[in-house]
PyMOL commands that place a pseudoatom at each C-alpha (Angstrom):
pseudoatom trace, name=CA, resn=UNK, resi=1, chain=A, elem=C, hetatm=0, pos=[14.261, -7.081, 10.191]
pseudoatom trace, name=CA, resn=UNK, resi=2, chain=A, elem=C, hetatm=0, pos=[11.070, -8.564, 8.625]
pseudoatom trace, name=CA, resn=UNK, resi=3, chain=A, elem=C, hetatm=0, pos=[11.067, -11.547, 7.376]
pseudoatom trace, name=CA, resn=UNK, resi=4, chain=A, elem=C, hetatm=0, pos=[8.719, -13.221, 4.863]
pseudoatom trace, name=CA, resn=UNK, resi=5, chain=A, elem=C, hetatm=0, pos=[9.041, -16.918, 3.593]
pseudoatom trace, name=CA, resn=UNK, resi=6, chain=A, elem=C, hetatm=0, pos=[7.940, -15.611, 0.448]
pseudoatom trace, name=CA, resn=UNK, resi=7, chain=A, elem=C, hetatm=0, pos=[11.325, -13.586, 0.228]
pseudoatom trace, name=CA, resn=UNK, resi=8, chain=A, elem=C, hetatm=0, pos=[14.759, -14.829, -0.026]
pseudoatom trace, name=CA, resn=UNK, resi=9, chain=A, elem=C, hetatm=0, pos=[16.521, -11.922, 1.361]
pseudoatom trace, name=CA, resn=UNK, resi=10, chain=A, elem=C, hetatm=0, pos=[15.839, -9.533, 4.713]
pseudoatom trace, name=CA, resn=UNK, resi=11, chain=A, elem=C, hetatm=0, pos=[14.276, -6.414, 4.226]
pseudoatom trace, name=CA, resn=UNK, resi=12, chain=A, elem=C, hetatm=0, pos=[13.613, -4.143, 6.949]
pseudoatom trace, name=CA, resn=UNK, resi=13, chain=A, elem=C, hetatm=0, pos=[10.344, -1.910, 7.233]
pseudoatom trace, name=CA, resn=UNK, resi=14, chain=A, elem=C, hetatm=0, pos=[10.546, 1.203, 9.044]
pseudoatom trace, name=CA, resn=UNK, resi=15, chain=A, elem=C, hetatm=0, pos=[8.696, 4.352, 9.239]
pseudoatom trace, name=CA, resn=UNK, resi=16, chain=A, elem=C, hetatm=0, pos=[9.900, 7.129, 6.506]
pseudoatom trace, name=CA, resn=UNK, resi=17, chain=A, elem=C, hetatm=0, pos=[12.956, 8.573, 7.847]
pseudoatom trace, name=CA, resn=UNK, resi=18, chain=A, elem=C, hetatm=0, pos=[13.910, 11.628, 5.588]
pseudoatom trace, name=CA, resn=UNK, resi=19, chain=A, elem=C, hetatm=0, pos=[13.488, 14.141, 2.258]
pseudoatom trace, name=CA, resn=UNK, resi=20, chain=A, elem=C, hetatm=0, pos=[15.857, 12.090, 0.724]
pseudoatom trace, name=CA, resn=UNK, resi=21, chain=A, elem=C, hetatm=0, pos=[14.096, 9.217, 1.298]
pseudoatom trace, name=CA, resn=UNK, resi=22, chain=A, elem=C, hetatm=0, pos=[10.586, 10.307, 0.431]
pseudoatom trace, name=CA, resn=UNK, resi=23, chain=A, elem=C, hetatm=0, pos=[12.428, 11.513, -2.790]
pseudoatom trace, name=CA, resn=UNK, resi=24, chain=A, elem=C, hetatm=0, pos=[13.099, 8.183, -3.906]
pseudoatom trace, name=CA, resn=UNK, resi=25, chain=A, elem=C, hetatm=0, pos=[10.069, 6.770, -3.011]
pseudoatom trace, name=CA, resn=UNK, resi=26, chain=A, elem=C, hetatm=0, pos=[8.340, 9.447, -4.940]
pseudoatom trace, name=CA, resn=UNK, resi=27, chain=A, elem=C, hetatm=0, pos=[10.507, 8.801, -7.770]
pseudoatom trace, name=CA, resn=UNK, resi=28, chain=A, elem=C, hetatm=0, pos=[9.898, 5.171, -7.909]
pseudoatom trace, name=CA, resn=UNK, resi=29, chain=A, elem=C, hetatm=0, pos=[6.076, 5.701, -7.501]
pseudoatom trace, name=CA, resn=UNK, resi=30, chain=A, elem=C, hetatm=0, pos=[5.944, 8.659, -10.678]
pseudoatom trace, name=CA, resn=UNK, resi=31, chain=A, elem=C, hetatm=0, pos=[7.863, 5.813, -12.762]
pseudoatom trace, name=CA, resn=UNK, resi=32, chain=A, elem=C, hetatm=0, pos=[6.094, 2.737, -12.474]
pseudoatom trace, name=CA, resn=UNK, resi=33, chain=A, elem=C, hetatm=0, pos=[2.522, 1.261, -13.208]
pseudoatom trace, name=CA, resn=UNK, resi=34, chain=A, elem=C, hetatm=0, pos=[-0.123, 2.039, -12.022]
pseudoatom trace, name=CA, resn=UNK, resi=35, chain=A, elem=C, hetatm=0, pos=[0.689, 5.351, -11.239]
pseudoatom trace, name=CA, resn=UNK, resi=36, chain=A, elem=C, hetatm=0, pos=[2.123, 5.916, -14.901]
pseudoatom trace, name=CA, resn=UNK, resi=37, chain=A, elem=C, hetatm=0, pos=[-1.210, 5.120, -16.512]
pseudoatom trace, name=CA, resn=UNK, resi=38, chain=A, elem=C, hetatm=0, pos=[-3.190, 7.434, -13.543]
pseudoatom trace, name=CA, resn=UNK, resi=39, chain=A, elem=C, hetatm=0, pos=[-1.036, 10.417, -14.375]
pseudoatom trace, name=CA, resn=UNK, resi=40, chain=A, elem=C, hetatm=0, pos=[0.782, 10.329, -10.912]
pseudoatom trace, name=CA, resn=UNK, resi=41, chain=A, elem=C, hetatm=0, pos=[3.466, 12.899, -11.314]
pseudoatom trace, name=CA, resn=UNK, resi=42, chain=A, elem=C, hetatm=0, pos=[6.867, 12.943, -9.205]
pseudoatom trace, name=CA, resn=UNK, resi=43, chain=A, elem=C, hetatm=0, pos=[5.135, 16.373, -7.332]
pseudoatom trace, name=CA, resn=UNK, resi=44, chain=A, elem=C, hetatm=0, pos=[1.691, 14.395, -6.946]
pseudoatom trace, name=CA, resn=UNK, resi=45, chain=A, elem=C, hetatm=0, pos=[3.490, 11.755, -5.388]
pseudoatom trace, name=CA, resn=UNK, resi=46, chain=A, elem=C, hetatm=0, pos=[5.740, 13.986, -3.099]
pseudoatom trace, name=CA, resn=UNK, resi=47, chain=A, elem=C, hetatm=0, pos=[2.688, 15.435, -1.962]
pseudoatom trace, name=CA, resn=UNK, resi=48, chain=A, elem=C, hetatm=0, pos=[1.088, 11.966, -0.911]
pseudoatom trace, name=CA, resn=UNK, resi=49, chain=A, elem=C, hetatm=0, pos=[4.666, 10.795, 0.706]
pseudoatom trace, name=CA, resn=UNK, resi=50, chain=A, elem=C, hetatm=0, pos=[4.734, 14.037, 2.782]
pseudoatom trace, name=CA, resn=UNK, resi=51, chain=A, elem=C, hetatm=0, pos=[1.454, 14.306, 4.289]
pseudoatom trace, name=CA, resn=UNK, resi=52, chain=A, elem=C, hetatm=0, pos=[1.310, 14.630, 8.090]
pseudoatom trace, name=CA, resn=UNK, resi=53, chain=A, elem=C, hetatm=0, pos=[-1.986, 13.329, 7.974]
pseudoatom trace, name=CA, resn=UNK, resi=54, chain=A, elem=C, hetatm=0, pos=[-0.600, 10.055, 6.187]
pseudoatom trace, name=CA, resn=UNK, resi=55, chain=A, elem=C, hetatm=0, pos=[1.768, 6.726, 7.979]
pseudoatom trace, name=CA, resn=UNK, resi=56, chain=A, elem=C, hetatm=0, pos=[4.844, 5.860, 5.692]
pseudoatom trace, name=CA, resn=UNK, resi=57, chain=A, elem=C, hetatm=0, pos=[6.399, 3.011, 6.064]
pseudoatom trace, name=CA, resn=UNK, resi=58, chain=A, elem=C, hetatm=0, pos=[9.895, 2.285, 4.093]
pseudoatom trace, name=CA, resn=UNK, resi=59, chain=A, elem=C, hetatm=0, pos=[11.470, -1.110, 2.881]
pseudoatom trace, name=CA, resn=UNK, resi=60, chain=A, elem=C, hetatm=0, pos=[14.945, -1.360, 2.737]
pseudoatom trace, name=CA, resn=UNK, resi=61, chain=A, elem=C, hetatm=0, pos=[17.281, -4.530, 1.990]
pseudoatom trace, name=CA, resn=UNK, resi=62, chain=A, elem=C, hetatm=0, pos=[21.113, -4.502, 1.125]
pseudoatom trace, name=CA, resn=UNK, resi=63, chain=A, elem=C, hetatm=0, pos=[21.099, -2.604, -1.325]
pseudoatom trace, name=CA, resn=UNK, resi=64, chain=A, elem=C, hetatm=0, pos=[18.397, 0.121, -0.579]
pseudoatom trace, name=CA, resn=UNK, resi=65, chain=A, elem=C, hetatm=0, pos=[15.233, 1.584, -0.616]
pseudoatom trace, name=CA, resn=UNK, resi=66, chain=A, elem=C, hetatm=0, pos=[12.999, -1.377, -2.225]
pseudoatom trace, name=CA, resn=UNK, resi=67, chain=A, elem=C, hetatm=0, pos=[9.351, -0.352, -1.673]
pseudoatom trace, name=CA, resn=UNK, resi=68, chain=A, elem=C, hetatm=0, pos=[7.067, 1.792, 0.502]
pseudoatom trace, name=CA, resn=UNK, resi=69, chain=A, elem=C, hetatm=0, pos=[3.329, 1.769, 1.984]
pseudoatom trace, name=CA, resn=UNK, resi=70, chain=A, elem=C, hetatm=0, pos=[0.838, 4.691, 2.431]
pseudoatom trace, name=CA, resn=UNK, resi=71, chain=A, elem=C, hetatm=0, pos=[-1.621, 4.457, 5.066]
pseudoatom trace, name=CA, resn=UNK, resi=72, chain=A, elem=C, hetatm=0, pos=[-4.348, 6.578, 6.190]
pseudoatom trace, name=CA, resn=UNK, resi=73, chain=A, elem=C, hetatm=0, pos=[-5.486, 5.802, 9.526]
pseudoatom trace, name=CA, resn=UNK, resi=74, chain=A, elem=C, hetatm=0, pos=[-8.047, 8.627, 10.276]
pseudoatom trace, name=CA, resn=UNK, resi=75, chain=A, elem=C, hetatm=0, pos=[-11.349, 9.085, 9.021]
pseudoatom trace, name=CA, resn=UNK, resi=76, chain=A, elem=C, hetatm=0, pos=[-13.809, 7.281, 7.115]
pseudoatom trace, name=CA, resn=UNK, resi=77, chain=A, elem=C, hetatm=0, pos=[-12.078, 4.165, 6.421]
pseudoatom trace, name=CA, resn=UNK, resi=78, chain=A, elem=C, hetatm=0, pos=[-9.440, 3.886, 8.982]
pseudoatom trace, name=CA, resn=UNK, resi=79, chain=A, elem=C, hetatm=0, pos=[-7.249, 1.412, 7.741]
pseudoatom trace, name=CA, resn=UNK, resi=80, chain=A, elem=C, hetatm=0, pos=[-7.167, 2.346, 4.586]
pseudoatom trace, name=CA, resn=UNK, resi=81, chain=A, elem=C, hetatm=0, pos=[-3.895, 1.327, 2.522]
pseudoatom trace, name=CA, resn=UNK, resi=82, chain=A, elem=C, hetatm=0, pos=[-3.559, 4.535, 0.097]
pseudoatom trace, name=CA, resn=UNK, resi=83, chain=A, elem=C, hetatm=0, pos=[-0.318, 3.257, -1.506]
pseudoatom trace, name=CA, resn=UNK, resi=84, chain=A, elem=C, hetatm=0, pos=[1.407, -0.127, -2.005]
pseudoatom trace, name=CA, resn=UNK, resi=85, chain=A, elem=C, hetatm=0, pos=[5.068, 0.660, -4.619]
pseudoatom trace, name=CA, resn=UNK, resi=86, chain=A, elem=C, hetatm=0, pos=[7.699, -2.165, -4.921]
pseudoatom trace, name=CA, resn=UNK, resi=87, chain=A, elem=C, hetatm=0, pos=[11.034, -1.294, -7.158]
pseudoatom trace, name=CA, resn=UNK, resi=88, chain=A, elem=C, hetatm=0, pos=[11.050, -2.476, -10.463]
pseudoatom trace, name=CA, resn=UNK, resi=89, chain=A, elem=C, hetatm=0, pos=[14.173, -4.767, -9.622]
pseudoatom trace, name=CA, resn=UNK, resi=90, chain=A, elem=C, hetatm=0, pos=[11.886, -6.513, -6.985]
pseudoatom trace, name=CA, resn=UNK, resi=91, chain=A, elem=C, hetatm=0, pos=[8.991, -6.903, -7.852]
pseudoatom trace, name=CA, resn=UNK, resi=92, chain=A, elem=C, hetatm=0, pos=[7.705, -10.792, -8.630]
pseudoatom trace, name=CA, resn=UNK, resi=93, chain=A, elem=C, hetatm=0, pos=[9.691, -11.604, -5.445]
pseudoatom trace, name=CA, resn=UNK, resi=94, chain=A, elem=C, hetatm=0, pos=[7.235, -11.373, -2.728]
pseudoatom trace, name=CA, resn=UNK, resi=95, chain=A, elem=C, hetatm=0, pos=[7.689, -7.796, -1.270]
pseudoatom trace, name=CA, resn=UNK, resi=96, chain=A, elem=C, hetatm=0, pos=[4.141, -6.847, -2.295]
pseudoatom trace, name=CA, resn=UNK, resi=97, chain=A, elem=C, hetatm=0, pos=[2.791, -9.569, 0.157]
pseudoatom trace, name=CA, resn=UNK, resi=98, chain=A, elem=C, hetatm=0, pos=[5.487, -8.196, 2.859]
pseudoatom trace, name=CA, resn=UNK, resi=99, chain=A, elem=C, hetatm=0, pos=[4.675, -5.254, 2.797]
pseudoatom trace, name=CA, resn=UNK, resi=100, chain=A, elem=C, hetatm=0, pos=[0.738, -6.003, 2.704]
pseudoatom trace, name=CA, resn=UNK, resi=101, chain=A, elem=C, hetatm=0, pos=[1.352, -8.610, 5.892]
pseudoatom trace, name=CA, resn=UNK, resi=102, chain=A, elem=C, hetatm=0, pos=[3.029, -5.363, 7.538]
pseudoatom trace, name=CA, resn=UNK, resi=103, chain=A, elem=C, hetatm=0, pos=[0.314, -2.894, 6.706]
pseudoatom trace, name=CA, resn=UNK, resi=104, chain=A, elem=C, hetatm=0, pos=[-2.293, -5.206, 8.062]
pseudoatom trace, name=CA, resn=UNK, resi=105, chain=A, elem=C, hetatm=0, pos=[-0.727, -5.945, 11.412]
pseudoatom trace, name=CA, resn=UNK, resi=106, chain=A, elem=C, hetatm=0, pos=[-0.353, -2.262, 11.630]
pseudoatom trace, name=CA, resn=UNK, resi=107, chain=A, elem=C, hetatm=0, pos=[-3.819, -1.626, 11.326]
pseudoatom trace, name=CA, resn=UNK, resi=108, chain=A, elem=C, hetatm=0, pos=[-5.510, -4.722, 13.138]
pseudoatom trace, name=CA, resn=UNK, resi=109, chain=A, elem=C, hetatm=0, pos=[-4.048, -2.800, 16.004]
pseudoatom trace, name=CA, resn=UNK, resi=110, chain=A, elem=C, hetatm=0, pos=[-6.580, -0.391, 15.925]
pseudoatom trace, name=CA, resn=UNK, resi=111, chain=A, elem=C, hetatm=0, pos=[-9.269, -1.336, 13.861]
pseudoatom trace, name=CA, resn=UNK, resi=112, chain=A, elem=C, hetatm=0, pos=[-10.965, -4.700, 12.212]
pseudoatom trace, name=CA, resn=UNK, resi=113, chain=A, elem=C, hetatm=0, pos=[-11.161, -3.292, 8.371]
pseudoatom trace, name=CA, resn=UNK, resi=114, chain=A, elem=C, hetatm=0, pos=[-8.292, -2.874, 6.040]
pseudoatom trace, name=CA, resn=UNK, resi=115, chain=A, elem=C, hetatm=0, pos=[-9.666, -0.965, 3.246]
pseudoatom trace, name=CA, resn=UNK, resi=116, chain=A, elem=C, hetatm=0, pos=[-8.326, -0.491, -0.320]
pseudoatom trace, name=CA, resn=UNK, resi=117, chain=A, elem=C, hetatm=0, pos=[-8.497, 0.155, -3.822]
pseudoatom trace, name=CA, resn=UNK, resi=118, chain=A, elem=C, hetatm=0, pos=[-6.714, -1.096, -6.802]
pseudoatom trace, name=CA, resn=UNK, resi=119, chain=A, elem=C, hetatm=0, pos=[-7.505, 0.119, -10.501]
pseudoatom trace, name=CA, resn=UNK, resi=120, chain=A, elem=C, hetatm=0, pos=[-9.263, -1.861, -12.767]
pseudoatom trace, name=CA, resn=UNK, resi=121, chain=A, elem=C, hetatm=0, pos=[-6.532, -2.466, -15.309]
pseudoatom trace, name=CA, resn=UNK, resi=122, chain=A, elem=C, hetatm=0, pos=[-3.977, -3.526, -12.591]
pseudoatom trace, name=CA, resn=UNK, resi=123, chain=A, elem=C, hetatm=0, pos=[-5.119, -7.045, -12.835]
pseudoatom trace, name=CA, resn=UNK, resi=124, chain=A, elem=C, hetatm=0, pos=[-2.003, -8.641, -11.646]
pseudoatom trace, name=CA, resn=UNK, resi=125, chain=A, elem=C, hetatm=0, pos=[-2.484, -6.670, -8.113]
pseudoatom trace, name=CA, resn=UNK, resi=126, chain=A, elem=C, hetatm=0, pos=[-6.414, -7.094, -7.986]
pseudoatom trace, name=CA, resn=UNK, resi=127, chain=A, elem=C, hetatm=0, pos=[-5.127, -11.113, -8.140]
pseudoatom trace, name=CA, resn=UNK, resi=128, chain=A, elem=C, hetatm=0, pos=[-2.946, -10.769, -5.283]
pseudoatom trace, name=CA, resn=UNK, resi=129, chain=A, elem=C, hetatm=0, pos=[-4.934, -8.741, -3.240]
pseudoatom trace, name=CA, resn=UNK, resi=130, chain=A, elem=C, hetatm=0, pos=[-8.191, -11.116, -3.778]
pseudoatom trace, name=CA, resn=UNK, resi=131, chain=A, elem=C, hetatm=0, pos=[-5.884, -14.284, -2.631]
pseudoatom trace, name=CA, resn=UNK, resi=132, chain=A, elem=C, hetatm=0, pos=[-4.750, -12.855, 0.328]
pseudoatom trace, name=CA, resn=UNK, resi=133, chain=A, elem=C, hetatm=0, pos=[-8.670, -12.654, 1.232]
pseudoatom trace, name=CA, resn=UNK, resi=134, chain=A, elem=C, hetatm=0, pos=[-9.613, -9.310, -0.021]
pseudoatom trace, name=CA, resn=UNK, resi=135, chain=A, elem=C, hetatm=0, pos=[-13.076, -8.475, -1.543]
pseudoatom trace, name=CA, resn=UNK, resi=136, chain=A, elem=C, hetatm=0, pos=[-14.603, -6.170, -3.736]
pseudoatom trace, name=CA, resn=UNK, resi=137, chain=A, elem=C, hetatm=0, pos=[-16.908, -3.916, -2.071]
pseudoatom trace, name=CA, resn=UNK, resi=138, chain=A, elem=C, hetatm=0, pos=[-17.354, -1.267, -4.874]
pseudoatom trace, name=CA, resn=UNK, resi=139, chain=A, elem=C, hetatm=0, pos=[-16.304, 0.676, -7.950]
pseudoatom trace, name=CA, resn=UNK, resi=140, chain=A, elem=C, hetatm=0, pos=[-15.727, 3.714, -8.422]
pseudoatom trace, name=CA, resn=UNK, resi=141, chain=A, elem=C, hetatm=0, pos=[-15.995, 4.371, -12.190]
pseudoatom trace, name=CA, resn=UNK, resi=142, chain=A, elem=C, hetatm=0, pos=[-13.967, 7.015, -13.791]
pseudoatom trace, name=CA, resn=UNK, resi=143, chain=A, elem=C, hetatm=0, pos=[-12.694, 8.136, -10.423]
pseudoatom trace, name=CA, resn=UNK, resi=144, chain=A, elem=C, hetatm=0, pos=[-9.284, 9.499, -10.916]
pseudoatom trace, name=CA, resn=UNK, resi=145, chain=A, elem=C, hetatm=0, pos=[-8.685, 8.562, -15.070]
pseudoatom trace, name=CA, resn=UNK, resi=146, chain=A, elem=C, hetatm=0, pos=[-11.518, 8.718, -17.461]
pseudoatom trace, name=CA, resn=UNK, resi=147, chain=A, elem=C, hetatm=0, pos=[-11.935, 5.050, -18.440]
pseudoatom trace, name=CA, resn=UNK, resi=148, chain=A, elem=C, hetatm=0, pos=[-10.885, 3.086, -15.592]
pseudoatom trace, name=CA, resn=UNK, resi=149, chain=A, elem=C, hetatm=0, pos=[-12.515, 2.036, -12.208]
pseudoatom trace, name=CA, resn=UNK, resi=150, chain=A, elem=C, hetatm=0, pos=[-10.839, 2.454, -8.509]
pseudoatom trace, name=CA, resn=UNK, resi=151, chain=A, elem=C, hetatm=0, pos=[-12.206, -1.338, -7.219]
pseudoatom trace, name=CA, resn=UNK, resi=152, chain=A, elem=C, hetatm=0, pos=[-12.406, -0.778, -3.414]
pseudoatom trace, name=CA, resn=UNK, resi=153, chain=A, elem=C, hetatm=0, pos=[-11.726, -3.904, -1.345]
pseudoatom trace, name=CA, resn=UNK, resi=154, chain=A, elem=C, hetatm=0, pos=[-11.665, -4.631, 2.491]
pseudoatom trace, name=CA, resn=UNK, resi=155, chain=A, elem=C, hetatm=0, pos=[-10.500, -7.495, 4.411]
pseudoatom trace, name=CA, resn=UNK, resi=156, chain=A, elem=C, hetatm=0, pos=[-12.173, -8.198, 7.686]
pseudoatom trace, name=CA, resn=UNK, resi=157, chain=A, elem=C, hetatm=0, pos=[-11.646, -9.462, 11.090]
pseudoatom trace, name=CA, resn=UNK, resi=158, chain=A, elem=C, hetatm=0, pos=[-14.943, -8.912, 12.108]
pseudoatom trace, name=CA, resn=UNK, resi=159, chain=A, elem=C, hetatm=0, pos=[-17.505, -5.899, 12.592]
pseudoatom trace, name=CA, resn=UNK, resi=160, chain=A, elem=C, hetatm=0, pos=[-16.131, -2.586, 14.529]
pseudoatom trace, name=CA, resn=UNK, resi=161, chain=A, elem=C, hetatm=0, pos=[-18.670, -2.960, 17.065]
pseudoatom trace, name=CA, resn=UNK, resi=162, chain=A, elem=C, hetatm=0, pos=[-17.442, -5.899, 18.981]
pseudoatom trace, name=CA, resn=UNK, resi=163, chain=A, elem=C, hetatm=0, pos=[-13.670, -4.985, 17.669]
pseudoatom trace, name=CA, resn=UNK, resi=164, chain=A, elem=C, hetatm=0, pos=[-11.212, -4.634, 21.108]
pseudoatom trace, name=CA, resn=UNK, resi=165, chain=A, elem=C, hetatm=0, pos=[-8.422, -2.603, 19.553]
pseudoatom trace, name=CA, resn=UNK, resi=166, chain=A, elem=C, hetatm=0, pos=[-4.764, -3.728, 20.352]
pseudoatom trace, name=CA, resn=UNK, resi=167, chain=A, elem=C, hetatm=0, pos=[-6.248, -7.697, 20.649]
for i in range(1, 167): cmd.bond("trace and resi %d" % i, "trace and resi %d" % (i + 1))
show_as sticks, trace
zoom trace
């Protein structure tokens, strides 16, 4: 169980366990902001939960599946969080930053950049993300809805040159 003085309850994060369960986390990605205003569909977001090439990583408390994280670890931008979704019911209670605090130990394992992007009219996020140290890096304007910007952000231990992975 992870625990997170910002939440009041346990939740446990584990990695993605079944169809069912990518199901519902496609579900509750398809029907909630910001994928709503991008045009996510429930098949879009099946497709990004089910990707081989992708890490999955389920939250769970008492009463079910309560958010997930995408993250790429391969290319480019290893460490790159594709996809942070918190239910409805929970969000405003400090399973964003759980989940976020997961993801990052995750990928300080292996590399000293966490990478990623939030869109430009998700303010509320962009907030959270830029107080737990984030920083803009770019924008990419008009990248997946006409209108809006993908801000890409990175948090950083330190440059991947003198980065000893697993430290």
């Amino acid at each position: 169980m992870t625990r997170s003085p910002n939440l009041s309850r346990e939740v446990s994060i584990v990695p993605l366990n079944d169809e069912a369960e990518a199901r519902i986390c496609a579900h509750m990605m398809a029907n909630s902001e910001p994928w709503l205003t991008l045009g996510r569909s429930f098949e879009a977001s099946l497709r990004i939960i089910r990707d081989p090439s992708r890490e999955v990583y389920v939250a769970h408390d008492e009463h079910g599946v309560t958010g997930f994280l995408v993250l790429c670890m391969t290319g480019a931008l290893v460490g790159y969080i594709q996809t942070v979704c918190v239910d409805d019911r929970v969000r405003g209670q400090g399973l964003g930053s759980t989940l976020l605090e997961f993801a990052e130990r995750r990928i300080l394992r292996v590399s000293p950049n966490i990478f990623m992007c939030v869109s430009s009219f998700n303010q509320g996020a962009r907030r959270l993300y830029e107080r737990l140290g984030y920083n803009v890096i770019g924008e990419l304007t008009d990248y997946i809805v006409e209108g809006h910007s993908e801000i890409l952000l990175r948090k950083t231990v330190g440059p991947i040159a003198t980065f000893a992975a697993g430290e």
